[in-house]
Biotite code that builds the C-alpha atoms (Angstrom):
import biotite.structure as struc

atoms = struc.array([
    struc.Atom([91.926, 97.445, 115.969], chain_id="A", res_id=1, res_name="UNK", atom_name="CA", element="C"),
    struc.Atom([93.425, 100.427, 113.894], chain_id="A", res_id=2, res_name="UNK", atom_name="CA", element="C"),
    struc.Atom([92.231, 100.252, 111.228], chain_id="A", res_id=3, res_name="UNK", atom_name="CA", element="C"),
    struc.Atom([88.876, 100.085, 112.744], chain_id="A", res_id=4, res_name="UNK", atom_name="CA", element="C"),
    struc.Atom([89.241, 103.184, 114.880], chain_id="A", res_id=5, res_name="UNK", atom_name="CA", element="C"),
    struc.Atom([90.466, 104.809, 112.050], chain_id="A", res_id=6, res_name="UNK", atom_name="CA", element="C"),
    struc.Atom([87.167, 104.078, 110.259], chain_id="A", res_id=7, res_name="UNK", atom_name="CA", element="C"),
    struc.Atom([85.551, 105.018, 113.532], chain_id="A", res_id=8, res_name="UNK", atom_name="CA", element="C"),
    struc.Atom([87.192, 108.472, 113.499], chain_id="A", res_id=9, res_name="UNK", atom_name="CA", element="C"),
    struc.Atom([86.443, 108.864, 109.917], chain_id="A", res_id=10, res_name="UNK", atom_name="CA", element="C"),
    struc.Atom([82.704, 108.232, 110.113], chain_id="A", res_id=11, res_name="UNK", atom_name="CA", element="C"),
    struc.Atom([82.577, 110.267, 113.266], chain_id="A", res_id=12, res_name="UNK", atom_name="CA", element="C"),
    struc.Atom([84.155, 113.133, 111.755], chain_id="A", res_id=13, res_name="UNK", atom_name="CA", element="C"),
    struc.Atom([83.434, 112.680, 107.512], chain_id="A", res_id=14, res_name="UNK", atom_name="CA", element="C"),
    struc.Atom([81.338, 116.209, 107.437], chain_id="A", res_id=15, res_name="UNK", atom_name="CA", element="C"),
    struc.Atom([84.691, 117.831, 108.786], chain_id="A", res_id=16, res_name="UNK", atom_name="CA", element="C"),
    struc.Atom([87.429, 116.091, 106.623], chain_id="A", res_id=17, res_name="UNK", atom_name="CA", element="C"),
    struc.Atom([88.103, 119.607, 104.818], chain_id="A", res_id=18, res_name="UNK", atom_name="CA", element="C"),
    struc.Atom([90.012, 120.541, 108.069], chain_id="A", res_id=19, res_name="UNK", atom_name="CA", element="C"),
    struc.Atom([91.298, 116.966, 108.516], chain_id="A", res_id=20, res_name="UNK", atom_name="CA", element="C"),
    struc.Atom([95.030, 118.116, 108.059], chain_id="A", res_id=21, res_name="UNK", atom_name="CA", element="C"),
    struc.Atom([94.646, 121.678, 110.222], chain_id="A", res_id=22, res_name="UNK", atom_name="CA", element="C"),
    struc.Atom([92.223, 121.252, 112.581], chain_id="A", res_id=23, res_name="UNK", atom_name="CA", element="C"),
    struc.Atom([92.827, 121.116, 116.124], chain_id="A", res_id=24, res_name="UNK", atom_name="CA", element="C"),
    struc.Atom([93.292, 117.847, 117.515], chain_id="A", res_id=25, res_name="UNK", atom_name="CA", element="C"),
    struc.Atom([91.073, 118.334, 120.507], chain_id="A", res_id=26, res_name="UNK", atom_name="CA", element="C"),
    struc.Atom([88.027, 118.696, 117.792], chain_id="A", res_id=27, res_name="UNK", atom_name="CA", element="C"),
    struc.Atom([88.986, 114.909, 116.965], chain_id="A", res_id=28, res_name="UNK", atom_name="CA", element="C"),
    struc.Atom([88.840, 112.650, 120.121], chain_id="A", res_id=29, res_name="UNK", atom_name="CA", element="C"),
    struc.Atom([87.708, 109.501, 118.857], chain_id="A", res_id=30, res_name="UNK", atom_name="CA", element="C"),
    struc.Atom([91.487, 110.242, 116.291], chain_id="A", res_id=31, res_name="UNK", atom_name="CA", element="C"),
    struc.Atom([93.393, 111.477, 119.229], chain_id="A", res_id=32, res_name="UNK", atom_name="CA", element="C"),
    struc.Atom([92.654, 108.059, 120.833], chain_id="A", res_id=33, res_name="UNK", atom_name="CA", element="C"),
    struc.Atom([94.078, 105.825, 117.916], chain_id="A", res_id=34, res_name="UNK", atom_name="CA", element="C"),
    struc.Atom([96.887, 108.531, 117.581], chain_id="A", res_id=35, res_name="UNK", atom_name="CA", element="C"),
    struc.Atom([97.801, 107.606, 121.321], chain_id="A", res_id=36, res_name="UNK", atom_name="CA", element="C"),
    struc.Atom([97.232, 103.822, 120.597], chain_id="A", res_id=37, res_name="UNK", atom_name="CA", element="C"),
    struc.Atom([99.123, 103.994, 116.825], chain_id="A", res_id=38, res_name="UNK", atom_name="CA", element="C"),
    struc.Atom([102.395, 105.489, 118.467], chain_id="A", res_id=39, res_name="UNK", atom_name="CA", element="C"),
    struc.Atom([102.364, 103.253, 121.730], chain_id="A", res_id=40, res_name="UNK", atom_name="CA", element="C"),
    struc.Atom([101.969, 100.629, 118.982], chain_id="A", res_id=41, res_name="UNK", atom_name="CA", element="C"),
    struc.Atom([104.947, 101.793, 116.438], chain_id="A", res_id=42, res_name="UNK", atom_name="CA", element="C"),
    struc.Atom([107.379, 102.297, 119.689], chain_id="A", res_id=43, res_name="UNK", atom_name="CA", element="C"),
    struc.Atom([106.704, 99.098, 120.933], chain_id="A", res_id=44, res_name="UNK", atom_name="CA", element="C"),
    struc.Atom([107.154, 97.236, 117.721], chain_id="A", res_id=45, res_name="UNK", atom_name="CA", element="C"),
    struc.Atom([109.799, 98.815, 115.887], chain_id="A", res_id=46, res_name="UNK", atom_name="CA", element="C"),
    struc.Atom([111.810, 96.918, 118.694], chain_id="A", res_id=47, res_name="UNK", atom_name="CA", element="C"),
    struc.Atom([110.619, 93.693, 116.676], chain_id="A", res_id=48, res_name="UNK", atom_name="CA", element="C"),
    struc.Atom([111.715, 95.241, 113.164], chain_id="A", res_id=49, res_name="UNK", atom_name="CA", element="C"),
    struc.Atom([115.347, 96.481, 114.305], chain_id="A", res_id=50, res_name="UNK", atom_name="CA", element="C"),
    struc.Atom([115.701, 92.740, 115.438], chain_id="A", res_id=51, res_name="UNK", atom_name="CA", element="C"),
    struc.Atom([113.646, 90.735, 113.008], chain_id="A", res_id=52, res_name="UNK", atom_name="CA", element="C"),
    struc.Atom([112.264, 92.810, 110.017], chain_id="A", res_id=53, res_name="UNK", atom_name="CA", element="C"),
    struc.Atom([114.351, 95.649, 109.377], chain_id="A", res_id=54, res_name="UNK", atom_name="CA", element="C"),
    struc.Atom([112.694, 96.371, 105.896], chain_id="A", res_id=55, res_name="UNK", atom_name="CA", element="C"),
    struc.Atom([109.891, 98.326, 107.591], chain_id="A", res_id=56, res_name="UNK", atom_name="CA", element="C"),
    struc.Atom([112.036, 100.622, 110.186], chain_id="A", res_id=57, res_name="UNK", atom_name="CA", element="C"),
    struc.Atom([111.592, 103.216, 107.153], chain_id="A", res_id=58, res_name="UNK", atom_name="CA", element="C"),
    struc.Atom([107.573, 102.724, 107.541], chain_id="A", res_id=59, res_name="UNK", atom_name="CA", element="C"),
    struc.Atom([107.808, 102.878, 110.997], chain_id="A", res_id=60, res_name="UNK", atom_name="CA", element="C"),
    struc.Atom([109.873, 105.830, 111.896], chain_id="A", res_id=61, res_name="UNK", atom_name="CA", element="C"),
    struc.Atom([107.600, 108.117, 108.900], chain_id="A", res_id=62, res_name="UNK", atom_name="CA", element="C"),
    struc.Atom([104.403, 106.563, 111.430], chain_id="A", res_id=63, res_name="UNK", atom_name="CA", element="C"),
    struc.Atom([106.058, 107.688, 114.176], chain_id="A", res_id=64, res_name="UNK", atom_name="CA", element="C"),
    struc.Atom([107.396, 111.116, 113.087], chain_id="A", res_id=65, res_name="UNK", atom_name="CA", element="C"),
    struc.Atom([103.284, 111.551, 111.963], chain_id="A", res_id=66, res_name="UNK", atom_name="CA", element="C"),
    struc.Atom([102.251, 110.688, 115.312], chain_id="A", res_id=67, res_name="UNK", atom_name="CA", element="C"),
    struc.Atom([104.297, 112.610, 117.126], chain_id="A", res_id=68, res_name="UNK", atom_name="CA", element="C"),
    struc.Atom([104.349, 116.010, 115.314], chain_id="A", res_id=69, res_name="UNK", atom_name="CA", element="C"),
    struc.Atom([100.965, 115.536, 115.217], chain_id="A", res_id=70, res_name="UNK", atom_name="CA", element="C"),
    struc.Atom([100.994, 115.968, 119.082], chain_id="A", res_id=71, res_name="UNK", atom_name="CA", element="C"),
    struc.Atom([102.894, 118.669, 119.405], chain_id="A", res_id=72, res_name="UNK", atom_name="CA", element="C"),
    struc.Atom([101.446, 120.674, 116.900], chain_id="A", res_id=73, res_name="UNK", atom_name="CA", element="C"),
    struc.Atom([98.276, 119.484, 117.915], chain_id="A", res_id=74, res_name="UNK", atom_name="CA", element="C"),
    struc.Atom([97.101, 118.892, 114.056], chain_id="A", res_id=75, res_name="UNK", atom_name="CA", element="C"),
    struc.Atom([96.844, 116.408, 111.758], chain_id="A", res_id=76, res_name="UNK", atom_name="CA", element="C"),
    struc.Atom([94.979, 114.098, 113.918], chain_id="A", res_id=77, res_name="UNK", atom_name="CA", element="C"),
    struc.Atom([92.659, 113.615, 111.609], chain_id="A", res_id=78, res_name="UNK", atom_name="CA", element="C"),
    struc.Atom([94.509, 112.965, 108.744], chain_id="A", res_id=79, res_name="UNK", atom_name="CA", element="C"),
    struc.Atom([96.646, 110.471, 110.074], chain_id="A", res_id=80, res_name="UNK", atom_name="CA", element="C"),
    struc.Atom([93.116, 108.677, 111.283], chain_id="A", res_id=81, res_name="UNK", atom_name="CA", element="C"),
    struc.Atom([92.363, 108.024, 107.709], chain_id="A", res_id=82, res_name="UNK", atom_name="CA", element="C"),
    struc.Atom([95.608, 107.568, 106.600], chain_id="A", res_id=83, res_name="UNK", atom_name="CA", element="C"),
    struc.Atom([95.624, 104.472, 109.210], chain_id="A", res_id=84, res_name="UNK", atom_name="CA", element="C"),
    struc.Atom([92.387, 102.658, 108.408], chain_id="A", res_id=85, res_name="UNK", atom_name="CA", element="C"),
    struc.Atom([93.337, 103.038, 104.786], chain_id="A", res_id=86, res_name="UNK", atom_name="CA", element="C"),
    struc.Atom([96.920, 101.380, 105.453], chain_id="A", res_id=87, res_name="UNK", atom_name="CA", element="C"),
    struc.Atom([95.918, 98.726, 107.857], chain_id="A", res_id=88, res_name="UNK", atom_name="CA", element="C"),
    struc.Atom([93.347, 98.285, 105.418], chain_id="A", res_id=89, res_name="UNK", atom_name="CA", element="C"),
    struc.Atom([95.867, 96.572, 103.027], chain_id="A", res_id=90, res_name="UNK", atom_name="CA", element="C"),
    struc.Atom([97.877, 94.932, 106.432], chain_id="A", res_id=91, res_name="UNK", atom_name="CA", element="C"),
    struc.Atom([94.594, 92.953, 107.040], chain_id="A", res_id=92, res_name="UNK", atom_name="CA", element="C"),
    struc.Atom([94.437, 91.883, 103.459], chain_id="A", res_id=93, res_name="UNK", atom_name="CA", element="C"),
    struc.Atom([97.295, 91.070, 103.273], chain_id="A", res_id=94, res_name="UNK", atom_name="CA", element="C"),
    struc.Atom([96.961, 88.472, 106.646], chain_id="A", res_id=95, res_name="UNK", atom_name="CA", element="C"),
    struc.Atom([93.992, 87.207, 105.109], chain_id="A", res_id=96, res_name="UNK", atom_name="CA", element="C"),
    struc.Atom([96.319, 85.737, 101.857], chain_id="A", res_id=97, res_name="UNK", atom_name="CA", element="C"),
    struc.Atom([98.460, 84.645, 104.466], chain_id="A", res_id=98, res_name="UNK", atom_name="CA", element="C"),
    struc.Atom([96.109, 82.531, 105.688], chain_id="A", res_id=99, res_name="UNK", atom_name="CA", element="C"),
    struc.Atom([95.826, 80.615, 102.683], chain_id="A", res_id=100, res_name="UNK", atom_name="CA", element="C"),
    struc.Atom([99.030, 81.277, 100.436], chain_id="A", res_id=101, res_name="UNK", atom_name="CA", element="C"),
    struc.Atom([97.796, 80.770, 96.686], chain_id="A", res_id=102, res_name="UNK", atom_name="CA", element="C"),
    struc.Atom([98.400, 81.864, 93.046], chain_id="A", res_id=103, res_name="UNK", atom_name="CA", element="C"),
    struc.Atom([94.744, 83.436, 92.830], chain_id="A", res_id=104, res_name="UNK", atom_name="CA", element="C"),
    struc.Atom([94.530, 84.543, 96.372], chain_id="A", res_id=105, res_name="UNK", atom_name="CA", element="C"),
    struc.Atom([97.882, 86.513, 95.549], chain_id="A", res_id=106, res_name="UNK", atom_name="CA", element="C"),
    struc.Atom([96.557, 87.931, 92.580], chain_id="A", res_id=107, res_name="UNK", atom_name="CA", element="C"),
    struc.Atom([93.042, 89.328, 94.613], chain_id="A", res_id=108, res_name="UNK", atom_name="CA", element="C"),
    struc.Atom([95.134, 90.707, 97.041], chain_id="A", res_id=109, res_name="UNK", atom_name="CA", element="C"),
    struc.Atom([97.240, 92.954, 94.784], chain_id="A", res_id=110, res_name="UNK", atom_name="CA", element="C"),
    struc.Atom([94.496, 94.015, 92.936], chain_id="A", res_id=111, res_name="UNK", atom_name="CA", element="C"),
    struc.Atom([92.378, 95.098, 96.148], chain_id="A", res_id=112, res_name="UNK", atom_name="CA", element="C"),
    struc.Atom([95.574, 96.481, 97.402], chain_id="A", res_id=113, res_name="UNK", atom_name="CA", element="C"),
    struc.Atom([96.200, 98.097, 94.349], chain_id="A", res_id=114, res_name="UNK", atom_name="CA", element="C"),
    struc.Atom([92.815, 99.623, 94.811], chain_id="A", res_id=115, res_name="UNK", atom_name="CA", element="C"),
    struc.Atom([93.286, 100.882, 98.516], chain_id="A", res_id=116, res_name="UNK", atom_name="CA", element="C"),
    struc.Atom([96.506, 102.628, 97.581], chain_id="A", res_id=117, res_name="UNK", atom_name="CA", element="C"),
    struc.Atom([94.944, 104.646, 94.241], chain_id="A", res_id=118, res_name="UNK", atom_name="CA", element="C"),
    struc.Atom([92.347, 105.742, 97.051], chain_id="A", res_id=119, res_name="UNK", atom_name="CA", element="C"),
    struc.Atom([95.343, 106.684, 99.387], chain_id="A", res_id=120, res_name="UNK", atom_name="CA", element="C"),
    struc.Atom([96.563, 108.850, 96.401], chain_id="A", res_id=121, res_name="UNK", atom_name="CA", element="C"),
    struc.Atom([93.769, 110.301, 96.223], chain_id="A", res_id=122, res_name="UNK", atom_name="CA", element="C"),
    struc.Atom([93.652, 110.915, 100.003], chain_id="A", res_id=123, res_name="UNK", atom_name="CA", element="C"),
    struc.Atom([97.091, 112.254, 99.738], chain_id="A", res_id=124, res_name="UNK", atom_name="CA", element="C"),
    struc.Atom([96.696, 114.455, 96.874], chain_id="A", res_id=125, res_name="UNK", atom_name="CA", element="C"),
    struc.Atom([93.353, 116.262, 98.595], chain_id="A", res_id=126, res_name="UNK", atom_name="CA", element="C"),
    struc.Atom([95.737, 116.403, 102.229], chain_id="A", res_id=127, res_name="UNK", atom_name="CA", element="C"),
    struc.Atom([98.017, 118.222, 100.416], chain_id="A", res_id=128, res_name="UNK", atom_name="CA", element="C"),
    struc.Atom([95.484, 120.584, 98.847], chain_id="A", res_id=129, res_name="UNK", atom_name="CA", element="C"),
    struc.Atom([94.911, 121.648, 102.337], chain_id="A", res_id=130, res_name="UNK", atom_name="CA", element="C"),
    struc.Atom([98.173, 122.189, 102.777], chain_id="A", res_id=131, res_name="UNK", atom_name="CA", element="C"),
    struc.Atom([98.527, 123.825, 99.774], chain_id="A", res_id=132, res_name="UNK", atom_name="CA", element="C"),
    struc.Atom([95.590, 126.379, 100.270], chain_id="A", res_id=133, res_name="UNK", atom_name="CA", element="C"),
    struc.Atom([97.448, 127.155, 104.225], chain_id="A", res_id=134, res_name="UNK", atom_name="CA", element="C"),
    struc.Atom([100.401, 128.359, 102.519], chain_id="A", res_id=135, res_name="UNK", atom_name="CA", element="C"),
    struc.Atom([99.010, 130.034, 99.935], chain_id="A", res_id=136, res_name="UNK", atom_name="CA", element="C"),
    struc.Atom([96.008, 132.036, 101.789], chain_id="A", res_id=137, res_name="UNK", atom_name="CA", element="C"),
    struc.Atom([97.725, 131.664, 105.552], chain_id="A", res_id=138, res_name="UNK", atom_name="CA", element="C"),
    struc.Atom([95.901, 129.609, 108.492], chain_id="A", res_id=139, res_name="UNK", atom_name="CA", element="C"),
    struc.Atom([93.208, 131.856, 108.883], chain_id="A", res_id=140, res_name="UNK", atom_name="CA", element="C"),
    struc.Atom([91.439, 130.394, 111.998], chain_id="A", res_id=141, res_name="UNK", atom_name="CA", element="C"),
    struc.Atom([93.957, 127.562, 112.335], chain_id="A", res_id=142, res_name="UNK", atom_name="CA", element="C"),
    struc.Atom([96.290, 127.825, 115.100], chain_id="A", res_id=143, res_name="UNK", atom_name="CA", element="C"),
    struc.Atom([99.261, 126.052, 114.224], chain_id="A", res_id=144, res_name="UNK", atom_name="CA", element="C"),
    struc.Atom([102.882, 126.371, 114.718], chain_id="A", res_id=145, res_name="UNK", atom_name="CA", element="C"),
    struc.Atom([104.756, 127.761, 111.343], chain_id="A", res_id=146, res_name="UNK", atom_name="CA", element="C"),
    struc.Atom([106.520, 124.290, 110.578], chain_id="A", res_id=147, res_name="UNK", atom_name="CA", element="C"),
    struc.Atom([103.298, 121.987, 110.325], chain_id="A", res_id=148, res_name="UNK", atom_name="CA", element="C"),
    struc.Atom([102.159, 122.398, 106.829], chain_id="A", res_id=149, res_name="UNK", atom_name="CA", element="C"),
    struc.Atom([105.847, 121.386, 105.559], chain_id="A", res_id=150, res_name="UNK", atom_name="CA", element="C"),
    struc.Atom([105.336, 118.747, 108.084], chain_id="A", res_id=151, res_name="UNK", atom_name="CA", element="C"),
    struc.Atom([102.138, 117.501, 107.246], chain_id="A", res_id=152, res_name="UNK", atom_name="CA", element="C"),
    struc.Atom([103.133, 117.787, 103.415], chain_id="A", res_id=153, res_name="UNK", atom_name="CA", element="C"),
    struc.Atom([106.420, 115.988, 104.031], chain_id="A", res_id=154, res_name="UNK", atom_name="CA", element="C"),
    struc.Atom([105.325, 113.179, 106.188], chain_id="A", res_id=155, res_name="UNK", atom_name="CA", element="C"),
    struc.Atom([102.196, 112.541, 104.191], chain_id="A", res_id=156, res_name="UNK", atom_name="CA", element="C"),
    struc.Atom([104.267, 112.154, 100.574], chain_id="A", res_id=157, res_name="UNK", atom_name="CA", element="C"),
    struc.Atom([106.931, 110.004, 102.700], chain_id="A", res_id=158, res_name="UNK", atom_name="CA", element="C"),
    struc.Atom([103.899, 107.851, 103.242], chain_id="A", res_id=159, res_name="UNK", atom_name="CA", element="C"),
    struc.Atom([102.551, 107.725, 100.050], chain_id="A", res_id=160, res_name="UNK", atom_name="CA", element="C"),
    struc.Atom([106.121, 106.990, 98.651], chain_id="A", res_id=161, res_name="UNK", atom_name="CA", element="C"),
    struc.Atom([106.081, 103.855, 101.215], chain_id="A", res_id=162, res_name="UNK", atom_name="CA", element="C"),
    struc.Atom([103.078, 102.575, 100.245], chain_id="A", res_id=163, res_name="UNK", atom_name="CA", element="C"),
    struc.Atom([103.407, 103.128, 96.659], chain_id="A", res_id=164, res_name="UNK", atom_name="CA", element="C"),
    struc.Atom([106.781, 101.072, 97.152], chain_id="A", res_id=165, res_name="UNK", atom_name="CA", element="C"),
    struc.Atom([104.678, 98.282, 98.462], chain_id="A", res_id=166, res_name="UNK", atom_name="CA", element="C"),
    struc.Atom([102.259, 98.087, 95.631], chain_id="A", res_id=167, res_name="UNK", atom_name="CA", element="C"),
    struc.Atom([106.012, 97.893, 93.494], chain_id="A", res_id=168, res_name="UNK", atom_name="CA", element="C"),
    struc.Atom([107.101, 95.346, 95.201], chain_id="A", res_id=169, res_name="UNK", atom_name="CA", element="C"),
    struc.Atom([103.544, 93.188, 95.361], chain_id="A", res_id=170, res_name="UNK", atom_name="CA", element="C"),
    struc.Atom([103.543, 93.852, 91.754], chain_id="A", res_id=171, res_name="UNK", atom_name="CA", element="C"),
    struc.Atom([106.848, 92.404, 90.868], chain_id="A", res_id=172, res_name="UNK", atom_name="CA", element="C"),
    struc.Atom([106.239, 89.345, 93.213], chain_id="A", res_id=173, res_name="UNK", atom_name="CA", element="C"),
    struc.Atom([103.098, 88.724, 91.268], chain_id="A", res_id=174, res_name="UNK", atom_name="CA", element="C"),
    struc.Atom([104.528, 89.260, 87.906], chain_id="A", res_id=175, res_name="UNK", atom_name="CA", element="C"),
    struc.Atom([107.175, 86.547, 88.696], chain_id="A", res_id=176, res_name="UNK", atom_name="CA", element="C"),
    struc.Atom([104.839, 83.900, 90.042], chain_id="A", res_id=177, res_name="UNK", atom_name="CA", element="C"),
    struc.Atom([103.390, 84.179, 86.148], chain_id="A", res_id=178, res_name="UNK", atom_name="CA", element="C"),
    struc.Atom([104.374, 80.830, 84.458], chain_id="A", res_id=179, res_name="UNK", atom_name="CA", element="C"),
    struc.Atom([106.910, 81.844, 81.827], chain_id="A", res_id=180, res_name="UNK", atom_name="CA", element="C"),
    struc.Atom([105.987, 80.542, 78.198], chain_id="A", res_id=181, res_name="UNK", atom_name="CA", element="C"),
    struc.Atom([108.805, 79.396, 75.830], chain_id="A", res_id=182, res_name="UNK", atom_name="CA", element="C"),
    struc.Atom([108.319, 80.925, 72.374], chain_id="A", res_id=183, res_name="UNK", atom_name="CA", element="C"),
    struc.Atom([107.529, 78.492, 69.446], chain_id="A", res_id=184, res_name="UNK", atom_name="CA", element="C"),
    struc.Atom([110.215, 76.966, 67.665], chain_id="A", res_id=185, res_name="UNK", atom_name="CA", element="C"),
    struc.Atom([110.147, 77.378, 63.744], chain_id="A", res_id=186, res_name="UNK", atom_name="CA", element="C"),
    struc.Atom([110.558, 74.529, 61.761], chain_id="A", res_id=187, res_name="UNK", atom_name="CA", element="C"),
    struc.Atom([112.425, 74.617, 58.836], chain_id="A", res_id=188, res_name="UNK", atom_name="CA", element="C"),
])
C-alpha cells in the first residue's frame, strides 16, 4: 500500500518535485496521507522489531524521526513520499524472492535492488541539492522553521546510509552463496 501511494503522490505531484524537500505540506495531500499512514505504520510495528527483529529499530526510528519532523515543520512531505515508494519498492522485491527462495531468484533480486538504491542516490543527492541551495540563497518563499534543512539533510543521508547498508549486506549474502572453486593442483 506504501509504496503505491508513494507512487501516487509522486505522479500527482512530478511537475513540483523541485520543492519536494521545502514545500509546504498542505500543497501535497495525496503525501500527507501516506505520511499519516507511514508513521501509524512505523509506531505500530517497531513494537514487533524491539521483540522479534531488532536489526531494523535503526530503520525504523530514522522513518519515524522523517515522519514526524516532517509534521511539525510541515515540509518534506514530499520527499519522504518518494523516498517511500522507492524503499518499499525493494521490501516488495524482496517478498517476492521470498516466495520462492532460489540461487537465481537471489541473484535478480540484488541486482534490481541494487538498481532501486543507485536511483535512491540519486534521489538523495538532488534532495540535498535543495537543501543545499536553502542554505546557501535562504528560503525565499519557503516558510520553514530554521532547523529543517539540517533536518531534512540529516534524516535523508541517515536513510541513504540504511539502505546502502542493505545493498552491503544483500551483496555479501550473495557473494557467499557463490560455489567456491578449489584451485588446480600441479603435478609434478
Amino acid at each position: 500500500a506504501a509504496a503505491c501511494l508513494g507512487l501516487w503522490a509522486h505522479s500527482c505531484y512530478r511537475d513540483q518535485l523541485g520543492h519536494a524537500a521545502f514545500g509546504a505540506n498542505d500543497q501535497f495531500p495525496v503525501a500527507v496521507l501516506l505520511q499519516h499512514f507511514n508513521l501509524g505504520y512505523f509506531l505500530y510495528d517497531t513494537v514487533h522489531v524491539a521483540v522479534w527483529d531488532q536489526k531494523f529499530m535503526e530503520h525504523h526510528l530514522i522513518a519515524i524521526a522523517g515522519y514526524a519532523t516532517s509534521e511539525i515543520a510541515n515540509v518534506f512531505g514530499l520527499a519522504n513520499a518518494v523516498n517511500t515508494w522507492i524503499t518499499e519498492v525493494g521490501s516488495v522485491m524482496y517478498s517476492a524472492y521470498l516466495l520462492k527462495r532460489t540461487d537465481g531468484l537471489y541473484l535478480a533480486f540484488v541486482l534490481l535492488y541494487t538498481a532501486s538504491r543507485v536511483y535512491f542516490a540519486y534521489w538523495s543527492f538532488y534532495i540535498l541539492g535543495q537543501v543545499w541551495r536553502v542554505l546557501q540563497e535562504g528560503p525565499g518563499d519557503y516558510t520553514m522553521p530554521g532547523w529543517a534543512p539540517y533536518c531534512a539533510a540529516t534524516l535523508q543521508i541517515a536513510l541513504f546510509l540504511v539502505n546502502a547498508s542493505f545493498v552491503a549486506t544483500h551483496w555479501q549474502k550473495l557473494l557467499r552463496r557463490q560455489p567456491k572453486t578449489e584451485p588446480e593442483k600441479k603435478e609434478e
